[in-house]
C-alpha positions in Angstrom: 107.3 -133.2 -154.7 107.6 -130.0 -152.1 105.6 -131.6 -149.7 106.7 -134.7 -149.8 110.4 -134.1 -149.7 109.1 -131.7 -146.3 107.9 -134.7 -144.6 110.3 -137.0 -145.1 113.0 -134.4 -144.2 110.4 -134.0 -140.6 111.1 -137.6 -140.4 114.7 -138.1 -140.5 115.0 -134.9 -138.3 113.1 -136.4 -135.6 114.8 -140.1 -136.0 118.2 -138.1 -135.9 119.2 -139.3 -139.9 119.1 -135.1 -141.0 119.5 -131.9 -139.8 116.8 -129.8 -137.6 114.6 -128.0 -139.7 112.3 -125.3 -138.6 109.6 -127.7 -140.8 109.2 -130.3 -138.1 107.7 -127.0 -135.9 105.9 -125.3 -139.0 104.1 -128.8 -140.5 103.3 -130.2 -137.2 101.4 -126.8 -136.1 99.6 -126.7 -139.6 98.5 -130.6 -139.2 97.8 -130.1 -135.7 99.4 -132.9 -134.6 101.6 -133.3 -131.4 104.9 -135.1 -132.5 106.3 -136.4 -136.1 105.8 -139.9 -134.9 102.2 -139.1 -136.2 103.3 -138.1 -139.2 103.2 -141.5 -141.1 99.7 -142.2 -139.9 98.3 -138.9 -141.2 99.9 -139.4 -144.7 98.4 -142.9 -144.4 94.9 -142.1 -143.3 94.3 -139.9 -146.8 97.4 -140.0 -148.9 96.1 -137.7 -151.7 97.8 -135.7 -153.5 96.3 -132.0 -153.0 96.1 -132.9 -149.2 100.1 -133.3 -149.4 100.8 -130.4 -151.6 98.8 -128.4 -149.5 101.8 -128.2 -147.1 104.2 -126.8 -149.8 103.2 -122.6 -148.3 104.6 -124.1 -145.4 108.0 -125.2 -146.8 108.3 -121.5 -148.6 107.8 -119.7 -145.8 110.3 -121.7 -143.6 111.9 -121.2 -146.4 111.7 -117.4 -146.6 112.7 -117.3 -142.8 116.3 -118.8 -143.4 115.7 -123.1 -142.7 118.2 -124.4 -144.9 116.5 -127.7 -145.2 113.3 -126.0 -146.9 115.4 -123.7 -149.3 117.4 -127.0 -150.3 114.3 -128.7 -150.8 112.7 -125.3 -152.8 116.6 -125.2 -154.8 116.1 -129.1 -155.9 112.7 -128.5 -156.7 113.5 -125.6 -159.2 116.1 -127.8 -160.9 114.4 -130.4 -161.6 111.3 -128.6 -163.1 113.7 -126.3 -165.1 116.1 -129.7 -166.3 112.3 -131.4 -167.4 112.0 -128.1 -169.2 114.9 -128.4 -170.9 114.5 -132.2 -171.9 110.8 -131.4 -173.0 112.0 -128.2 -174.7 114.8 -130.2 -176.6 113.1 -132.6 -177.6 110.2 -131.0 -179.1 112.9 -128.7 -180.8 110.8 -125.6 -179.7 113.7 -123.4 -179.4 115.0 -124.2 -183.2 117.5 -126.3 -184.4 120.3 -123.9 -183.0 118.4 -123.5 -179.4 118.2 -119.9 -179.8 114.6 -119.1 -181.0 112.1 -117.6 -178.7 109.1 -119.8 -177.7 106.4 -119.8 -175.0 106.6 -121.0 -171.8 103.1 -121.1 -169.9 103.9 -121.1 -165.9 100.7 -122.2 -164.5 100.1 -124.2 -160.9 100.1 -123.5 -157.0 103.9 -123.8 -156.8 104.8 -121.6 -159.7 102.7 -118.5 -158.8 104.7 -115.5 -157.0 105.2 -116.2 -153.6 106.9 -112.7 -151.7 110.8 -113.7 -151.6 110.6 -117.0 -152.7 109.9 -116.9 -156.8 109.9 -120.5 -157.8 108.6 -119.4 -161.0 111.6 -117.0 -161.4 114.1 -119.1 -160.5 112.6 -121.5 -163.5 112.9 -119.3 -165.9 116.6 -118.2 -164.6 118.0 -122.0 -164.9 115.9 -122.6 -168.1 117.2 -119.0 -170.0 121.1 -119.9 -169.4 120.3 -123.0 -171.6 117.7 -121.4 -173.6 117.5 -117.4 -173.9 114.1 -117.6 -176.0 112.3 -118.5 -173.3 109.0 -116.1 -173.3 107.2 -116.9 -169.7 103.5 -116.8 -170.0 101.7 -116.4 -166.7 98.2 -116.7 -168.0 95.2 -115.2 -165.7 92.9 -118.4 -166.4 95.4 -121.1 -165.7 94.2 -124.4 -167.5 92.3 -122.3 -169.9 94.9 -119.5 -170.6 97.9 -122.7 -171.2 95.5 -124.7 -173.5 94.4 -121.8 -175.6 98.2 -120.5 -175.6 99.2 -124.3 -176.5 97.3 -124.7 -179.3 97.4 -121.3 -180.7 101.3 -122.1 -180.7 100.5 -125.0 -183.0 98.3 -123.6 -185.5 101.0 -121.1 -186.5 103.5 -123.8 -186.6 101.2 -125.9 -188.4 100.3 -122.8 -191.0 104.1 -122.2 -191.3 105.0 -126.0 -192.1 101.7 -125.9 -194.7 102.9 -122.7 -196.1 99.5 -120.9 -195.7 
């Protein structure tokens, strides 16, 4: 993930493997801890996964400010959410047989909401509509809710069309 790819880029900073990154300042004020050599033991002592993720604000607005290790790590991140699109998306045959019909896409998570000049979201839906132009983004207003309701409402008309009802 975000976060993840954050610290480990801290890491190789400070051991000299990678370039400086603004990050190793930003994360080690938001952990309050005093150098990246305690890095490792704070991941350790509660190596959940919202604790981690929680750090990913931290790599947008480095980000946002011009570190080019965060917007590599933000640029990654978008491609490989919009090429798991496209494999999902394919595979399901949601855009047709020709890959040109419009379908739903329901954009809902901490990374994916609007962040000021840093759209993650956006830049989704810019990688996934080059492949696929039908793409209809959904940001619901009740997240889980709003994507199951939009999910299986997306099935019963499919499911009335196959039946012919």
């Amino acid at each position: 993930g975000i976060a993840a790819q954050a610290l480990t880029a801290v890491i190789k900073a400070h051991d000299g493997r990678g370039p400086q990154t603004n990050l190793t300042r930003d994360i080690i004020r938001k952990l309050e801890i005093s150098s990246p050599d305690e890095l490792i033991g704070w991941a350790y002592a509660d190596p959940s996964w919202a604790r981690i993720a929680a750090l990913v604000p931290v790599v947008v607005s480095a980000a946002e400010d011009g570190d080019k290790v965060a917007n590599t790590i933000l640029h990654d991140a978008v491609q490989e959410l919009a090429e798991s699109v496209v494999a999902v998306v394919r595979r399901l045959t949601l855009c047709g047989e020709d890959g040109k019909d419009q379908f739903p896409l329901v954009l809902v998570g901490g990374v994916l909401e609007g962040n000021k000049k840093w759209d993650i979201s956006g830049e989704v839906i810019k990688c996934i509509s080059k492949v696929f132009p039908g793409v209809c983004p959904i940001r619901p207003e009740v997240t889980a809710i709003g994507a199951a309701l939009l999910a299986w409402s997306h099935l019963r008309k499919e499911s009335k069309l196959q039946n012919g009802s």
